[in-house]
PyMOL Python script that loads the backbone (N, CA, C, O; Angstrom):
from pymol import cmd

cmd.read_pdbstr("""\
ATOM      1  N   UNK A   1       0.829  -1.191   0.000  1.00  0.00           N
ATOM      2  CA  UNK A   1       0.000   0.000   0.000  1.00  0.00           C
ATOM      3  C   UNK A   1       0.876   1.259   0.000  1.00  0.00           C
ATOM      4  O   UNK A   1       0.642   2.260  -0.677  1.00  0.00           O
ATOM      5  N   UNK A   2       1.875   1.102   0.807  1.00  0.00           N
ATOM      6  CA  UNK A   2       2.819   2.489   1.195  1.00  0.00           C
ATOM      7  C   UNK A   2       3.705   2.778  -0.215  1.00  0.00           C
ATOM      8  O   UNK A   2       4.128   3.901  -0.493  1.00  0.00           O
ATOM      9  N   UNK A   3       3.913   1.613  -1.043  1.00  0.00           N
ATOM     10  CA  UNK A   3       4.791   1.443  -2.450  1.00  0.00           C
ATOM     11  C   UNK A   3       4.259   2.243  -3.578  1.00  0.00           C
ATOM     12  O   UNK A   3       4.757   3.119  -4.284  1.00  0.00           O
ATOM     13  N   UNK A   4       2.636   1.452  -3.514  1.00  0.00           N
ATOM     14  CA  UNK A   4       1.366   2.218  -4.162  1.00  0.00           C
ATOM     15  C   UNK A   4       1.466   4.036  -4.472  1.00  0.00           C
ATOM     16  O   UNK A   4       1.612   4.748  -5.465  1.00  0.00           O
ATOM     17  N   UNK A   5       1.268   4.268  -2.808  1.00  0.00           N
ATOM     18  CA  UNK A   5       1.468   5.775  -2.892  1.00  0.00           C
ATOM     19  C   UNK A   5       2.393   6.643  -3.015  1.00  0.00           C
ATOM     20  O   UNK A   5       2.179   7.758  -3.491  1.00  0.00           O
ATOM     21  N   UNK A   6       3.769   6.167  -2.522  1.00  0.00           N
ATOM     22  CA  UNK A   6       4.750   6.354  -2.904  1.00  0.00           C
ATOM     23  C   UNK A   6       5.194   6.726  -4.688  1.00  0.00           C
ATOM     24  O   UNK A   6       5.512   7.853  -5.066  1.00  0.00           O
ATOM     25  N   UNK A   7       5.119   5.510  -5.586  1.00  0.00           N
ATOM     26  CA  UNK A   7       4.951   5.554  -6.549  1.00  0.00           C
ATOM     27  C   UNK A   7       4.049   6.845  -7.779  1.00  0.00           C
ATOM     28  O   UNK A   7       4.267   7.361  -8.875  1.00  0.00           O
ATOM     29  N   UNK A   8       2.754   6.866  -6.462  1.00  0.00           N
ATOM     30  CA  UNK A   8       1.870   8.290  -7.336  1.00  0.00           C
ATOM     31  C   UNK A   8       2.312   9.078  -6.661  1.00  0.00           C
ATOM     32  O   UNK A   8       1.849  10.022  -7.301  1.00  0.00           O
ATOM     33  N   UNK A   9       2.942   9.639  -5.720  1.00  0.00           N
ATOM     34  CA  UNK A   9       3.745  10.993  -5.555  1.00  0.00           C
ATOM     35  C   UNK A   9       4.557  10.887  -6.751  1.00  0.00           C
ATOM     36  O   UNK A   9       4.419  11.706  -7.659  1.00  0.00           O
ATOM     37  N   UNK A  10       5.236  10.115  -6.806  1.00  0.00           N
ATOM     38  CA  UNK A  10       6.545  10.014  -7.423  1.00  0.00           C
ATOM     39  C   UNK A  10       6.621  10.647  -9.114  1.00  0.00           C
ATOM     40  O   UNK A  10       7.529  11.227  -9.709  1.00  0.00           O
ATOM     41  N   UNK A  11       4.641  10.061  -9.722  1.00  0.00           N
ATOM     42  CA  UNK A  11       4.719  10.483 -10.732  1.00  0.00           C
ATOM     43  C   UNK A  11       4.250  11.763 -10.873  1.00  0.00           C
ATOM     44  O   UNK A  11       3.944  11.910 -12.056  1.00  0.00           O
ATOM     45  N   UNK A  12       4.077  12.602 -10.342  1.00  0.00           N
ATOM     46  CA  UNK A  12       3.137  13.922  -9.735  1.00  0.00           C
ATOM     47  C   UNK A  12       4.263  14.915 -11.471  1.00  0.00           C
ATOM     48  O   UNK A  12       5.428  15.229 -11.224  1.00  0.00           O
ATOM     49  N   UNK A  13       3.794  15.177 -12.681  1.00  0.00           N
ATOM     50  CA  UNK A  13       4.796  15.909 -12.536  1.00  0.00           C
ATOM     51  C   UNK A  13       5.312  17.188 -12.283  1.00  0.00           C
ATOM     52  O   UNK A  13       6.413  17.600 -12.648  1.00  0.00           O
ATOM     53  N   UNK A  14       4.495  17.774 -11.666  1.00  0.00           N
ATOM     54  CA  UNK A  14       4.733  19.374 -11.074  1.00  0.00           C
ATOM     55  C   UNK A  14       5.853  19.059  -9.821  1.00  0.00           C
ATOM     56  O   UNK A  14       6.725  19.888  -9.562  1.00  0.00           O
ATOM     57  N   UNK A  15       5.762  18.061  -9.242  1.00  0.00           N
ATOM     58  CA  UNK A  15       6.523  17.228  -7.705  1.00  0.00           C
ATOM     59  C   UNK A  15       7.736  17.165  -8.610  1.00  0.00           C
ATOM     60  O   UNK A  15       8.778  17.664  -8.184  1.00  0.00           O
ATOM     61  N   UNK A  16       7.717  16.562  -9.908  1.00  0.00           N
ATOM     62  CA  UNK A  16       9.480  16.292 -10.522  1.00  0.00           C
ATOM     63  C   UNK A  16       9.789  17.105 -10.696  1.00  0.00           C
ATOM     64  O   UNK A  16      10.994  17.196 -10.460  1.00  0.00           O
ATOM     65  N   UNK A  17       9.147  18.354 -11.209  1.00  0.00           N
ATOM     66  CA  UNK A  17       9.635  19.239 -11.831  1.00  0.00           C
ATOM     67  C   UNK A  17      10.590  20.506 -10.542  1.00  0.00           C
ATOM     68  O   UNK A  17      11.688  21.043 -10.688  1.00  0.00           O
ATOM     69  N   UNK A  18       9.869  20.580  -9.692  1.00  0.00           N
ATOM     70  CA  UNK A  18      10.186  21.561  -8.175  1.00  0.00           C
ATOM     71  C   UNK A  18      11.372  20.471  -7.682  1.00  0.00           C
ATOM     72  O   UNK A  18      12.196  20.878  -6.863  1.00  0.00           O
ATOM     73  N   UNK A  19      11.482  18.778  -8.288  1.00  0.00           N
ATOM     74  CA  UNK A  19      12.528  18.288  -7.286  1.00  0.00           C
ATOM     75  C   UNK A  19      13.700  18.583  -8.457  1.00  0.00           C
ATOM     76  O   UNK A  19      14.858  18.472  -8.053  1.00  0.00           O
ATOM     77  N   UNK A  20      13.525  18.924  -9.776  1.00  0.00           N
ATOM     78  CA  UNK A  20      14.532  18.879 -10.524  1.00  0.00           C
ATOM     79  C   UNK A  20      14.946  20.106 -10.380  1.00  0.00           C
ATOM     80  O   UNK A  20      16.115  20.395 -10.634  1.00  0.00           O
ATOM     81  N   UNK A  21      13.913  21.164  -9.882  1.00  0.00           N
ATOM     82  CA  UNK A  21      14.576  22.288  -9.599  1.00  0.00           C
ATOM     83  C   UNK A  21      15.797  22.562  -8.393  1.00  0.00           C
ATOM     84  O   UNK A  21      16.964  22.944  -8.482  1.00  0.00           O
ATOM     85  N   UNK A  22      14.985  22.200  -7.311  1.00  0.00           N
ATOM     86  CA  UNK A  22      15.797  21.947  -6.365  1.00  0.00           C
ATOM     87  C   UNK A  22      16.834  21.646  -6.433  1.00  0.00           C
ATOM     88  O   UNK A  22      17.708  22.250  -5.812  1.00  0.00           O
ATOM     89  N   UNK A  23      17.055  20.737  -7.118  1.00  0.00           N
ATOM     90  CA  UNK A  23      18.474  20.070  -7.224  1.00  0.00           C
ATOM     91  C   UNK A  23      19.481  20.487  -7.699  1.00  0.00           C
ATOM     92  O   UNK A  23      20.665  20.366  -7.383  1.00  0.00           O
ATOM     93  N   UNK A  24      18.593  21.366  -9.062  1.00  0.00           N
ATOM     94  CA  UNK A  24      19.936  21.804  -9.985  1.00  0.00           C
ATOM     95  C   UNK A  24      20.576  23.453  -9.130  1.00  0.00           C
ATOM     96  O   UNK A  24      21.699  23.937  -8.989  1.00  0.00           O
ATOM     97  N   UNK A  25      19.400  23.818  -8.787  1.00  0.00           N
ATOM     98  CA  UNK A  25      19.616  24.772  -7.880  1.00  0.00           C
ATOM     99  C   UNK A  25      20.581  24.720  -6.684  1.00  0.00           C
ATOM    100  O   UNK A  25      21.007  25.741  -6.143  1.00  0.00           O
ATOM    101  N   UNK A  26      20.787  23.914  -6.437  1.00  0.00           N
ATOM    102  CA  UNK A  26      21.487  23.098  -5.144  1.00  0.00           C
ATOM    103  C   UNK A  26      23.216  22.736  -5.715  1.00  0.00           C
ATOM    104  O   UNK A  26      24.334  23.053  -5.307  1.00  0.00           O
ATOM    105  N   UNK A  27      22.706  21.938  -6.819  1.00  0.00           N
ATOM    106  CA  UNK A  27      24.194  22.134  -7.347  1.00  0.00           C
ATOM    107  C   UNK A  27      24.614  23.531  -8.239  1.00  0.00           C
ATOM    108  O   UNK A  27      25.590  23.404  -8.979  1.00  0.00           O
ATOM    109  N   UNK A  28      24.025  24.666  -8.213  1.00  0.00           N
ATOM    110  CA  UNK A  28      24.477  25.859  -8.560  1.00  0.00           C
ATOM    111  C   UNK A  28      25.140  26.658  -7.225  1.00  0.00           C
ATOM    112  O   UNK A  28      26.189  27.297  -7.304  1.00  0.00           O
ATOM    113  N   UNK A  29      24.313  26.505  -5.928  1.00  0.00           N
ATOM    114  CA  UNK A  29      25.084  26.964  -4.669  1.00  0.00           C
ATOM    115  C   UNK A  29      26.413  25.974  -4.222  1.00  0.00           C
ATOM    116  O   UNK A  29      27.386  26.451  -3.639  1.00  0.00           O
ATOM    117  N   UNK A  30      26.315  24.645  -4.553  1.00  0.00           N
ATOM    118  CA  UNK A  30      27.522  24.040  -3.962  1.00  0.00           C
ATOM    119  C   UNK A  30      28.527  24.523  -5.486  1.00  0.00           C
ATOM    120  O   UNK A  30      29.331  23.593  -5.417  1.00  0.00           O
ATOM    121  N   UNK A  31      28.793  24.998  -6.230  1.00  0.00           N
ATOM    122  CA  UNK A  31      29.720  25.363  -7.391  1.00  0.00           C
ATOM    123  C   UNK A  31      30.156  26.934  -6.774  1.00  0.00           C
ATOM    124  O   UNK A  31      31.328  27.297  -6.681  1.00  0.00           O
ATOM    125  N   UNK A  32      29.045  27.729  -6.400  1.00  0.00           N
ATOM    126  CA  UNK A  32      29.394  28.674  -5.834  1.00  0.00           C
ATOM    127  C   UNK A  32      30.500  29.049  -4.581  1.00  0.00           C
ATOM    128  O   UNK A  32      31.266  29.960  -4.268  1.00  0.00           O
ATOM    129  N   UNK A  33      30.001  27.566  -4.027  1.00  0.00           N
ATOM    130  CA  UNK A  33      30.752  27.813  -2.528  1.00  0.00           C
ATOM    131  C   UNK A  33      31.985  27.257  -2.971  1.00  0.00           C
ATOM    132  O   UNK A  33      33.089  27.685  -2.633  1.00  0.00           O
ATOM    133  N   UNK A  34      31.753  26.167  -3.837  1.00  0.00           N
ATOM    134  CA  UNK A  34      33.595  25.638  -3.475  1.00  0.00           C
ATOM    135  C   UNK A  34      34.178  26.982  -4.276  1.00  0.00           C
ATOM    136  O   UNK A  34      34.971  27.731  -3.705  1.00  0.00           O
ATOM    137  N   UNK A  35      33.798  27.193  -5.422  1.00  0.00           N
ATOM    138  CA  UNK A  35      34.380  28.487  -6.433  1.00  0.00           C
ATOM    139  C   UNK A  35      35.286  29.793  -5.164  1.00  0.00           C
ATOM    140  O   UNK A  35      36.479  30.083  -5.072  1.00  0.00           O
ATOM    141  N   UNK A  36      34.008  30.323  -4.338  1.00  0.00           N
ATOM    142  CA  UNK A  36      34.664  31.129  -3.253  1.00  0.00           C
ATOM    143  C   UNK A  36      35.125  30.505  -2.497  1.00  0.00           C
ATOM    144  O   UNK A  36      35.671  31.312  -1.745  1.00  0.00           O
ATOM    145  N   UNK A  37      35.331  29.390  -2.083  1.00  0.00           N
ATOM    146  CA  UNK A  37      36.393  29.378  -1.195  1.00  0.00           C
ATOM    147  C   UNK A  37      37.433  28.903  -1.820  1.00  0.00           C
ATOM    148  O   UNK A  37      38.090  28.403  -0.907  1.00  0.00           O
ATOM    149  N   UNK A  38      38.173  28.690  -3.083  1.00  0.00           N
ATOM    150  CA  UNK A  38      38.894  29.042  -3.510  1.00  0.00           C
ATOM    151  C   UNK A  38      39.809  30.178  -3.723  1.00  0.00           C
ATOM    152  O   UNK A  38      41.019  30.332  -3.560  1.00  0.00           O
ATOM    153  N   UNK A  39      38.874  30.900  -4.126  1.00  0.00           N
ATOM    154  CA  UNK A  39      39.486  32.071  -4.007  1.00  0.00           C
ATOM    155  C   UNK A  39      39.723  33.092  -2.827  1.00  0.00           C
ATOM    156  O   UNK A  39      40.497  34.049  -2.850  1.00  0.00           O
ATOM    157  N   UNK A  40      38.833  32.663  -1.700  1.00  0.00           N
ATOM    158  CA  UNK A  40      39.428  33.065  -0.551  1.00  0.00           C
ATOM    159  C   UNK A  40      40.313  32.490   0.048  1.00  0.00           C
ATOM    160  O   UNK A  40      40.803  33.193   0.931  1.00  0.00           O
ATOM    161  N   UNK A  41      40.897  31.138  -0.079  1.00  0.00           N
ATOM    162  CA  UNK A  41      41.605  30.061   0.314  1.00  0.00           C
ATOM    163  C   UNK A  41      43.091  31.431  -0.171  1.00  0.00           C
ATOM    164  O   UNK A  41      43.792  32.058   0.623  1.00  0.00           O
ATOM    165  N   UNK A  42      43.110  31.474  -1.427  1.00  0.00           N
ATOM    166  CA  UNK A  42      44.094  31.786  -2.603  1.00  0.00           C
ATOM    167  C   UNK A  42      44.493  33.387  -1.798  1.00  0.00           C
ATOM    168  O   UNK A  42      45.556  33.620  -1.222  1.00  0.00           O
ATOM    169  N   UNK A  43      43.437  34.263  -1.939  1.00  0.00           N
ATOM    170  CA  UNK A  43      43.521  35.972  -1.264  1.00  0.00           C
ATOM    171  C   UNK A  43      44.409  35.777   0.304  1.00  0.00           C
ATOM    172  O   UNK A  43      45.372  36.477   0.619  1.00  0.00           O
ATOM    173  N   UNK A  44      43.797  34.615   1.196  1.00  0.00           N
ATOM    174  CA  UNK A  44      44.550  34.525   2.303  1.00  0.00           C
ATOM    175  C   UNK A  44      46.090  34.132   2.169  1.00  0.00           C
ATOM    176  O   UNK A  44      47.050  34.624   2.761  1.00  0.00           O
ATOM    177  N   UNK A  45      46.059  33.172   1.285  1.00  0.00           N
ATOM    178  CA  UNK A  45      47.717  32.523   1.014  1.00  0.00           C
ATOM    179  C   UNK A  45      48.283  33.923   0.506  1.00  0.00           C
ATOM    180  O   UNK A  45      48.550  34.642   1.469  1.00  0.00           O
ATOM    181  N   UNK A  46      48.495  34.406  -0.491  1.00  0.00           N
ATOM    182  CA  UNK A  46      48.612  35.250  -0.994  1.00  0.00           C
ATOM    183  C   UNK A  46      48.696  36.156   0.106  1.00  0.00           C
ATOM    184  O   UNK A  46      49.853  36.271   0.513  1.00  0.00           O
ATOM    185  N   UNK A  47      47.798  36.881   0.759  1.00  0.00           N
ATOM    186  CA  UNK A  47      48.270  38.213   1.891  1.00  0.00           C
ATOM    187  C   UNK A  47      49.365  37.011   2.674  1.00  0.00           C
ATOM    188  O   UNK A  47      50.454  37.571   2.546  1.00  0.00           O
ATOM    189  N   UNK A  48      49.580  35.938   3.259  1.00  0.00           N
ATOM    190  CA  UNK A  48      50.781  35.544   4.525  1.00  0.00           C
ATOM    191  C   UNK A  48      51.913  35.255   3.505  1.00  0.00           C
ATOM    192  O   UNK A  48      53.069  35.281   3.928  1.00  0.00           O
ATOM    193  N   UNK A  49      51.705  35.011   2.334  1.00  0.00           N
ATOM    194  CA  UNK A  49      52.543  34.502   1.607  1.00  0.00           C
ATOM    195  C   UNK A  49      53.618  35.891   1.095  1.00  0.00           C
ATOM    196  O   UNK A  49      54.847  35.811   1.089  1.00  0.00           O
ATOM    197  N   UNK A  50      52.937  36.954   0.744  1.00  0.00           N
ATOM    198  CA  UNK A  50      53.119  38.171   0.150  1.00  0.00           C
ATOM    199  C   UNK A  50      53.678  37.703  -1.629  1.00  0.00           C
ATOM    200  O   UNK A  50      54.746  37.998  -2.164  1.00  0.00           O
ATOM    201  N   UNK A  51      52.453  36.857  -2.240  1.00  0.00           N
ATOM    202  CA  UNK A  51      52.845  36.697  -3.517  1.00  0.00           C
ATOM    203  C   UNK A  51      51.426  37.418  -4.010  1.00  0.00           C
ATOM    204  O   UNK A  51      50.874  36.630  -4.778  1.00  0.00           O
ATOM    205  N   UNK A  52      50.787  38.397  -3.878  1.00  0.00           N
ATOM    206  CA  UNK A  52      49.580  38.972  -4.240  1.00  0.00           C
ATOM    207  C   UNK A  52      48.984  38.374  -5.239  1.00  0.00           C
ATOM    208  O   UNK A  52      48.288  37.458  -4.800  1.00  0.00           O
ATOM    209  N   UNK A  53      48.931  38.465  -6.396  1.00  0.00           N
ATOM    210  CA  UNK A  53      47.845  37.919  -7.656  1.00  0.00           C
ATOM    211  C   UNK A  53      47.821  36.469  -8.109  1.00  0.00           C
ATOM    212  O   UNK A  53      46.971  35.800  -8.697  1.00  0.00           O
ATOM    213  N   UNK A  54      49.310  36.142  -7.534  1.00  0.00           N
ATOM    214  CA  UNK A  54      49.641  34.814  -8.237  1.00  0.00           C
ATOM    215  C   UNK A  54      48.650  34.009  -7.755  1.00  0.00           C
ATOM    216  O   UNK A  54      47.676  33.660  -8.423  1.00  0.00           O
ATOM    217  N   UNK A  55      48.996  33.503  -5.887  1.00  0.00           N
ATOM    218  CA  UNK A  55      47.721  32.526  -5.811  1.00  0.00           C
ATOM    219  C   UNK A  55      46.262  32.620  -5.757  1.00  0.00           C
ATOM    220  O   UNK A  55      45.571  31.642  -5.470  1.00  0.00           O
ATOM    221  N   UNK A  56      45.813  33.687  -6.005  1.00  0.00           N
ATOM    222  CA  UNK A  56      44.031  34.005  -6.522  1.00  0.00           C
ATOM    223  C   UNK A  56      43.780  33.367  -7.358  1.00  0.00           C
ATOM    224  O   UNK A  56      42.850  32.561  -7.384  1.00  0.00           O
ATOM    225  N   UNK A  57      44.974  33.711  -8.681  1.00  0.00           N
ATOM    226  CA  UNK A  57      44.554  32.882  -9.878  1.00  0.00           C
ATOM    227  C   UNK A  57      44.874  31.472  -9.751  1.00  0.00           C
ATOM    228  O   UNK A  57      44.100  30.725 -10.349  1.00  0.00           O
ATOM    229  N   UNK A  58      45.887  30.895  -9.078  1.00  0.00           N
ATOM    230  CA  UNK A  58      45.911  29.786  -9.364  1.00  0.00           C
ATOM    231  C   UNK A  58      44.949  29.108  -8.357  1.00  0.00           C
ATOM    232  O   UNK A  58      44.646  28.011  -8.826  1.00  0.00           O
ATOM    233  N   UNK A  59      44.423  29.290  -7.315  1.00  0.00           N
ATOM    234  CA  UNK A  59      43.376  28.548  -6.658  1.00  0.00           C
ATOM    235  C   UNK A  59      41.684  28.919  -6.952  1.00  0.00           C
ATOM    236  O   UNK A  59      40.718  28.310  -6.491  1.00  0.00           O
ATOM    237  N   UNK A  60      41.675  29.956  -7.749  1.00  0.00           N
ATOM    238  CA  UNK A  60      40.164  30.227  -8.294  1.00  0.00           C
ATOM    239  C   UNK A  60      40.242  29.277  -9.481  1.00  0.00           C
ATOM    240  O   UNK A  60      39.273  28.521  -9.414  1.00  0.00           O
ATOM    241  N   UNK A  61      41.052  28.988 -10.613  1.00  0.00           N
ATOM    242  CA  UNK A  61      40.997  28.123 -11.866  1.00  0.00           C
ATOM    243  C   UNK A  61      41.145  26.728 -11.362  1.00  0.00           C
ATOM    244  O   UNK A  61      40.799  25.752 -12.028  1.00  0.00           O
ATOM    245  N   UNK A  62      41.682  26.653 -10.137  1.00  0.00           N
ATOM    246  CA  UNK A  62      41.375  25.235  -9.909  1.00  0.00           C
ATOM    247  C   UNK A  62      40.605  24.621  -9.074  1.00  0.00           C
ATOM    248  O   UNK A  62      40.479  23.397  -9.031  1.00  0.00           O
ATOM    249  N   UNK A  63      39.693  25.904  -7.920  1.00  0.00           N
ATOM    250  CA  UNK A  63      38.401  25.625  -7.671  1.00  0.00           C
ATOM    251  C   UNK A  63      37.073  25.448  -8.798  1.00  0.00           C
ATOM    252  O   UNK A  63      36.064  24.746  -8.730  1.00  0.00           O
ATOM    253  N   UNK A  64      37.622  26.542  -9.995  1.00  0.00           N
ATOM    254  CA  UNK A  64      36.442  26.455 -10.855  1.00  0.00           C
ATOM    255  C   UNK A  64      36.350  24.590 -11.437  1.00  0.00           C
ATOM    256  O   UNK A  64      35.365  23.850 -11.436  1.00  0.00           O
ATOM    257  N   UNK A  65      37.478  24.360 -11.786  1.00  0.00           N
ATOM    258  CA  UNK A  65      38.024  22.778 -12.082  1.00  0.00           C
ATOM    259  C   UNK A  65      37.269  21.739 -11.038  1.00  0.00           C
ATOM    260  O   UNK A  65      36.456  20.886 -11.393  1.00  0.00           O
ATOM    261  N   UNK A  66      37.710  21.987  -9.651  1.00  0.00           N
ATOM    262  CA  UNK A  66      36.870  21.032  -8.864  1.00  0.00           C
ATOM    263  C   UNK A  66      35.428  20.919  -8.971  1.00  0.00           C
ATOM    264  O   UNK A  66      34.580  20.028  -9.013  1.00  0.00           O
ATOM    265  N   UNK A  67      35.505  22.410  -9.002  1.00  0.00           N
ATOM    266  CA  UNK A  67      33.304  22.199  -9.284  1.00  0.00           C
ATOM    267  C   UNK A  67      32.806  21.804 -10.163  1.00  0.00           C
ATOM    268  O   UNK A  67      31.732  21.221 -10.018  1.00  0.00           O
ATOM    269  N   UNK A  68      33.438  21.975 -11.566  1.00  0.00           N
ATOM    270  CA  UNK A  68      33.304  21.206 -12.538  1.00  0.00           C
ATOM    271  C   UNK A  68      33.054  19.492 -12.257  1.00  0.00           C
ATOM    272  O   UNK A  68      32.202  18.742 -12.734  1.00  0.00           O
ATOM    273  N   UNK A  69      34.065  19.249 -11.371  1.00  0.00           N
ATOM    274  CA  UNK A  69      33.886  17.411 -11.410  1.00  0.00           C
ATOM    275  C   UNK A  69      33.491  17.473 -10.669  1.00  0.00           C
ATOM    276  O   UNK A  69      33.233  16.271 -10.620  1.00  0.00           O
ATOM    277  N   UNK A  70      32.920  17.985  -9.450  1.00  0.00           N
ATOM    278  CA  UNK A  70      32.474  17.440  -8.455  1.00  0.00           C
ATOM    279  C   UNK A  70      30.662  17.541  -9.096  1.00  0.00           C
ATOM    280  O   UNK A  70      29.866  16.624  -8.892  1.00  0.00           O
ATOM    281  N   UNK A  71      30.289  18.841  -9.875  1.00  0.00           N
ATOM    282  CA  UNK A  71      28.799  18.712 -10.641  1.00  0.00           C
ATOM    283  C   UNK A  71      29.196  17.519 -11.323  1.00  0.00           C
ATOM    284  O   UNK A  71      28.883  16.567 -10.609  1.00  0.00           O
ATOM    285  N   UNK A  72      29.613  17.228 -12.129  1.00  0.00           N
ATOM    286  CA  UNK A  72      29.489  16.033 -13.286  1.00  0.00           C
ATOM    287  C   UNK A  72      29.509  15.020 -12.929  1.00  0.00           C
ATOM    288  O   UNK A  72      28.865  14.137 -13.496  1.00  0.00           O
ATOM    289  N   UNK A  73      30.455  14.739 -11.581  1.00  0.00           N
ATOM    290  CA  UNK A  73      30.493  13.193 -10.938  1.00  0.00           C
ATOM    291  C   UNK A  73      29.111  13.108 -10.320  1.00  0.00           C
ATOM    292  O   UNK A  73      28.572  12.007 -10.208  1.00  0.00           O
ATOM    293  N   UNK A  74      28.520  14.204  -9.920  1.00  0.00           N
ATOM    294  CA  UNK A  74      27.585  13.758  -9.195  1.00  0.00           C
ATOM    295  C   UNK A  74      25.943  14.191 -10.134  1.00  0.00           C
ATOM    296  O   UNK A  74      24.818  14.107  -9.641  1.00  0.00           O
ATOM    297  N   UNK A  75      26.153  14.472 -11.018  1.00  0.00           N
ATOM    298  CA  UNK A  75      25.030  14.419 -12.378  1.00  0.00           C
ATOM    299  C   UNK A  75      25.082  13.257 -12.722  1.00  0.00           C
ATOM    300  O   UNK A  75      24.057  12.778 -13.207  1.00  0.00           O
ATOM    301  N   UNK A  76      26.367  12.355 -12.580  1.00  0.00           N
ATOM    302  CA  UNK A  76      26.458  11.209 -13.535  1.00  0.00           C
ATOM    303  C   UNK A  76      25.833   9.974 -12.562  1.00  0.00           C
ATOM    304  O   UNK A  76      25.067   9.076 -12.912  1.00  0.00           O
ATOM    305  N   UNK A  77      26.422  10.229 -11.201  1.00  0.00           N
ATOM    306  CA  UNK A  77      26.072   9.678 -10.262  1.00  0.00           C
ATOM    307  C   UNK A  77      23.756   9.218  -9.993  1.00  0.00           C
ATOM    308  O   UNK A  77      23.014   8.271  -9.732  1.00  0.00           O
ATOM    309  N   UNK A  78      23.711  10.374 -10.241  1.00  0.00           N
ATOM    310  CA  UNK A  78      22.580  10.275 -10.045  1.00  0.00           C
ATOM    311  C   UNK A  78      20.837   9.772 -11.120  1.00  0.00           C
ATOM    312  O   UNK A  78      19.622   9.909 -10.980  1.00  0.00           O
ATOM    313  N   UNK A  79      21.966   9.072 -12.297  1.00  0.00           N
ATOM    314  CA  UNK A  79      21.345   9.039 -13.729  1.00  0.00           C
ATOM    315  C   UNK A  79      20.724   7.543 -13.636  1.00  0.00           C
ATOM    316  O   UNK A  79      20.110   7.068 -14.592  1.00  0.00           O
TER     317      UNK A  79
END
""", "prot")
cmd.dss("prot")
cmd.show_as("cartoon", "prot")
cmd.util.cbc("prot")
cmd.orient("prot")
């Protein structure tokens, strides 16, 4: 019985559509966050380090990189 109803939520599709939102939405804030803390990771090294521009760029291009795989592993993950 509980499978039953389960199942007709499941096909609701206004319900898929708000969960597909959710989600993608969700992985637009986790791209955001790792993205900045990259680059705040990078601004802090950089001020103790006293190499100013260098590590911004190199830890923002390779936060943008992580978020990249970390969305795709987990798009792929979820197929």
């Amino acid at each position: 019985m509980f499978l039953l109803l389960q199942n007709k939520m499941n096909s609701d599709p206004k319900k898929q559509q708000l969960n597909s939102y959710a989600r993608y939405s969700g992985m637009g804030f986790q791209m955001l966050a790792i993205i900045l803390a990259g680059v705040f990771g990078g601004y802090k090294l950089d001020q103790w380090l006293h190499t100013r521009p260098i590590l911004i760029i190199v830890f923002s291009i390779l936060s943008v990189f992580i978020a990249i795989y970390s969305i795709t592993r987990d798009l792929l993950k979820r197929k």
